[in-house]
N, C-alpha and C positions, 0 to 999 in steps of 0.2 A: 739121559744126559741132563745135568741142572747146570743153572748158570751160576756166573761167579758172582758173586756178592761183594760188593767194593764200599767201604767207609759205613758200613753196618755194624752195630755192636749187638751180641746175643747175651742173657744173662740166664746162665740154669741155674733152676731153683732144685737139687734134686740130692735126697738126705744119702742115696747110696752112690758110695763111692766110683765104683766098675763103672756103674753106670753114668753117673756123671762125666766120667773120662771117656767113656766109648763116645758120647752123644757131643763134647769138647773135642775129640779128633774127627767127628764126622764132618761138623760145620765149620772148623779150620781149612777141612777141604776146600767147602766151596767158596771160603774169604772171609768169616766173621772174625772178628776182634771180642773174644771170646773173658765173660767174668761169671766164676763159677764161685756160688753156694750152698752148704749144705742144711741151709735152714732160711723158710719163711723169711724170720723177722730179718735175719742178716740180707734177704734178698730185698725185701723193702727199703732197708735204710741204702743198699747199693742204686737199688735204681732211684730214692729219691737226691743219693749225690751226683748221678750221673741216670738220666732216663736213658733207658737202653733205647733200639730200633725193635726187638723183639724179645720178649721175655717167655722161658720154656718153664712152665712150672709144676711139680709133680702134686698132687692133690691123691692124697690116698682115700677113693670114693667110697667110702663103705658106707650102703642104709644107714644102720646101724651110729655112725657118725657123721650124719649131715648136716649137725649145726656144728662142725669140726673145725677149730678155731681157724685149719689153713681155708676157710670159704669166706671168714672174717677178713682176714689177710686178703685173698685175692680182691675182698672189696674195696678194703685202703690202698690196696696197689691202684685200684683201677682210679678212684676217686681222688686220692690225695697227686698220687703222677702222672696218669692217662698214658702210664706205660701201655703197650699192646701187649695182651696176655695171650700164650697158646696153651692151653691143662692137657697135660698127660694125667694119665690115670690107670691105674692095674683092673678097677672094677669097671664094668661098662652097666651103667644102673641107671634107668633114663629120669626116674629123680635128681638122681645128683647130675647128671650132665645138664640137666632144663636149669639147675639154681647157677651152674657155672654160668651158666650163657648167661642169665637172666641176671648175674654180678658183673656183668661185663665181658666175658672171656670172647677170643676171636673164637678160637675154636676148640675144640674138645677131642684130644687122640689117645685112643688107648692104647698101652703099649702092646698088646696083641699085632697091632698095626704093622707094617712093612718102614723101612726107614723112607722111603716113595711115599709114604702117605705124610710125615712127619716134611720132608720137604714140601712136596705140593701147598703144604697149608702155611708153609714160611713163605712160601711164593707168592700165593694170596696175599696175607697178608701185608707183604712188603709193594705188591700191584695197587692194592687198595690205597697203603700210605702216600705212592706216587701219584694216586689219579685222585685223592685229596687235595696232594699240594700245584698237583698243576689246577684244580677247581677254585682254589683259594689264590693262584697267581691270575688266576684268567678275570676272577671277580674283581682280585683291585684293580688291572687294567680297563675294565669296562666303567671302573669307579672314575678310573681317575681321564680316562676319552669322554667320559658322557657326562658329569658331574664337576662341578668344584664351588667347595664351598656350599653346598647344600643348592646352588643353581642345576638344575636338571636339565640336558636339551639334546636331543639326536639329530637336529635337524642342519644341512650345511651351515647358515647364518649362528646358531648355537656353536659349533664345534669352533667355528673361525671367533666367536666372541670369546670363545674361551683360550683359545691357542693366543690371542691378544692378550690376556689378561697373564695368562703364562709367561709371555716376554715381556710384557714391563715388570710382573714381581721379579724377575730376574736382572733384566737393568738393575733395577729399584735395589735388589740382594746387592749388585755390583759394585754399586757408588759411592 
C-alpha cells in the first residue's frame, strides 16, 4: 500500500513513449501532478521553469557511454536547479551508477526493478525533503528564541532581554 502524495510535482525524463505513459498513470495513482519529457535538455529547461518535488530521469547506462552527454545533463539538473534526481537505467554497471550518485542523483533504479522498488525510493526521497525542511524550520526558531541581532543568550535573564527588545521594536513598527 503507498500513500498519497498531495501538492507534489513529478517530472519524467524518459525518450520512450509506452513507457513514459505507463510510469505518468502509475504516479497519477498515488497523487502527483504529473510533467512529462521526452528529452534531457527539454526536461532541464522544464524544471528550471518550475523545480519539480521529484525528477524520474532515464539515463541510458552503457560502459561504453559514460561520458554520455545525459550524465552532463543530469549534472546541470542537479547544479543549476537542485531538482532531486531519481536515474532509472536499463544497464546496472556499477561505474555508471558510482558517477550518477557521485553527480548528484538520489538514487539509482534499474528498470529490472519491481514498480515497489521505484516507489519506496520516491518515498525516501520525499521523507528526506520533509525532514530537511522541518531541520531548516526548527533552526530558525532556535535562531530566532536564542539570538537577535547577533546577541547570543540561553539563559532566563537573556530570553526575557530579548522578548523586551521584541515589544518595543514592535511598539516602535506601530507608531
Amino acid at each position: 500500500e503507498y500513500h498519497i502524495i498531495i501538492d507534489k510535482t513529478l517530472l519524467i525524463i524518459e525518450p520512450e513513449p509506452d513507457l513514459r505513459t505507463s510510469i505518468k498513470n502509475l504516479m497519477e495513482k498515488v497523487g502527483f501532478e504529473i510533467f512529462m519529457v521526452d528529452a534531457v535538455e527539454d526536461g532541464f529547461q522544464q524544471a528550471q521553469d518550475r523545480v519539480p518535488d521529484v525528477v524520474l530521469m532515464n539515463l541510458y547506462l552503457n560502459p561504453s557511454i559514460l561520458n554520455d552527454s545525459g550524465l552532463q545533463w543530469l549534472r546541470r539538473l542537479r547544479e543549476e536547479t537542485k531538482a532531486p534526481v531519481i536515474v532509472c537505467g536499463a544497464t546496472i554497471n556499477l561505474d555508471s551508477m558510482r558517477e550518477v550518485m557521485r553527480l548528484g542523483a538520489f538514487d539509482f533504479i534499474p528498470f529490472s526493478l519491481s514498480t515497489e522498488t521505484l516507489f519506496t525510493a520516491i518515498e525516501r526521497l520525499l521523507e528526506l525533503q520533509s525532514l530537511q525542511a522541518e531541520v531548516e524550520r526548527l533552526r530558525r526558531e532556535v535562531d530566532e528564541q536564542y539570538s537577535l541581532h547577533g546577541l547570543i543568550g540561553n539563559t532566563p535573564q537573556m530570553r526575557q532581554v530579548f522578548r523586551l527588545i521584541n515589544q518595543v521594536a514592535l511598539v516602535t513598527a506601530m507608531s
